[in-house]
C-alpha positions as CSV (number, residue, x, y, z in Angstrom):
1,X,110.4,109.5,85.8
2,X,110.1,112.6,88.2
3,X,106.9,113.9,86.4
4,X,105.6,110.1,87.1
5,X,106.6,109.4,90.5
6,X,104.9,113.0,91.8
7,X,101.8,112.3,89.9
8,X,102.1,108.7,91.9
9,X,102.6,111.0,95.1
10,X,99.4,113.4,94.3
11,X,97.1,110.6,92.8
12,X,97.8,108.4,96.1
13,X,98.7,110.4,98.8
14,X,101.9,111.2,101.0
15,X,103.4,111.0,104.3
16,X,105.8,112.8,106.2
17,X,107.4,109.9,107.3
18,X,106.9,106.7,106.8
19,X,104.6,103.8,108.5
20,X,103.2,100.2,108.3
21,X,99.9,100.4,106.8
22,X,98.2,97.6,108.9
23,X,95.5,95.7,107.8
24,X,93.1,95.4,110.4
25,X,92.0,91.6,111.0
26,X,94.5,90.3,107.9
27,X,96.9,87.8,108.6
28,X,98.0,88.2,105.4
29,X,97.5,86.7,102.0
30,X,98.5,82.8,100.6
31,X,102.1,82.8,99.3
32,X,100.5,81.9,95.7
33,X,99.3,83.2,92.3
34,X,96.2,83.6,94.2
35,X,97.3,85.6,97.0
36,X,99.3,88.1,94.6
37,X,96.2,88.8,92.9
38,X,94.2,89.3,95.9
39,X,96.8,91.9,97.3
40,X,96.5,93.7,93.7
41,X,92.7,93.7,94.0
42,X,92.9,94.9,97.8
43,X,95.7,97.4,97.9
44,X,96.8,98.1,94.5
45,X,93.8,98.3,92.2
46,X,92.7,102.0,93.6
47,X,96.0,103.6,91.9
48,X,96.6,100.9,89.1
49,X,93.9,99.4,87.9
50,X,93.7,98.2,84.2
51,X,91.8,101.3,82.5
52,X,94.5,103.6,83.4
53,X,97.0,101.2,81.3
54,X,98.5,99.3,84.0
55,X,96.9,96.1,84.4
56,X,98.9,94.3,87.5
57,X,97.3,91.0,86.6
58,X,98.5,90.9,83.3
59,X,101.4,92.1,83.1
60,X,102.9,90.2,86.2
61,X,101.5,86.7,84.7
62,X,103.2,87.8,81.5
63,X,106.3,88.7,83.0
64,X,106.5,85.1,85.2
65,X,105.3,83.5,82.0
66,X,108.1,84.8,80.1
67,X,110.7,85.1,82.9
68,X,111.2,88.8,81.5
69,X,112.0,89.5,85.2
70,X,110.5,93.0,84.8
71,X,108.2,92.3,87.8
72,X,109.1,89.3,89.2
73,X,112.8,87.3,88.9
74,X,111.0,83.7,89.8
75,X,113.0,82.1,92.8
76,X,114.9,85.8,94.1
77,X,112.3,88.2,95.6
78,X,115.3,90.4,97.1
79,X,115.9,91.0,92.9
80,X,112.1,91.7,92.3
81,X,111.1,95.1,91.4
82,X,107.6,93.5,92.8
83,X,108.7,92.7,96.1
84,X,110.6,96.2,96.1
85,X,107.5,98.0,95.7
86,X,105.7,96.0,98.2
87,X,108.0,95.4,100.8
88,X,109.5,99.1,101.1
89,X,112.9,98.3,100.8
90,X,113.9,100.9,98.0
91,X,111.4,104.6,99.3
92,X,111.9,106.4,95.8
93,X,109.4,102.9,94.8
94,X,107.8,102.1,97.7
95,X,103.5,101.0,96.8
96,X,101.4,102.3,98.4
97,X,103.9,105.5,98.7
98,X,101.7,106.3,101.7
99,X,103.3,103.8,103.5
100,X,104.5,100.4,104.1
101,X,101.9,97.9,103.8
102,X,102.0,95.2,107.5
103,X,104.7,92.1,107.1
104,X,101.7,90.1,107.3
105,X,100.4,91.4,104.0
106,X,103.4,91.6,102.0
107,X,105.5,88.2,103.6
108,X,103.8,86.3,101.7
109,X,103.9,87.2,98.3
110,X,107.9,87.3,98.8
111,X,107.3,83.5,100.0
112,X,105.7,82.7,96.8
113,X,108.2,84.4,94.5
114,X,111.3,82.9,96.1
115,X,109.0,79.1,96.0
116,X,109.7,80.1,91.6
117,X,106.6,82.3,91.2
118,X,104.0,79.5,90.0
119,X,100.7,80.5,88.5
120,X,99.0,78.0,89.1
């Protein structure tokens, strides 16, 4: 896990401290299926995307699918590993580990988790 998280660290860049990461001229994204993709695509794909093995679509449609809860527990973000990473509420898993990504990024995707996660 050490030997992971400091290759996350190198491969995506640190802080000192920590910070918001604004997005400039966002209001956010929709709390949907949708919306979670689009934050994958915009702030997530440049560290995960699917050739390096982690395919963030995927595998979080699988996991709702299933109700595996490995990602997402449908209807609980405050128990989603997801929302953890996103949100900054846990640093040692913090995404982006550069820094907190703006409440008006990451509000919504916690909306559409605790609405039960729907993929449609």
């Amino acid at each position: 896990m050490r030997t992971w998280w400091l290759l996350m660290l190198t491969a995506c860049g640190t802080g000192d401290k920590v910070e918001e990461t604004a997005v400039p001229g966002s209001s956010g994204f929709d709390p949907s299926w949708a919306g979670a993709q689009q934050l994958f695509d915009t702030h997530c794909l440049s560290c995960h995307p699917a050739t390096t093995g982690l395919d963030l679509h995927a595998a979080v449609a699988d996991d709702v699918a299933t109700g595996a809860g490995r990602y997402v527990v449908a209807g609980d973000s405050e128990s989603s590993p997801l929302w953890e990473a996103i949100a900054g509420t846990s640093l040692s898993n913090m995404m982006p580990p550069s820094g907190r990504l703006d409440a008006s990024v990451t509000a919504p995707i916690g909306q559409w988790i605790d609405a039960g996660a729907s993929l449609e």
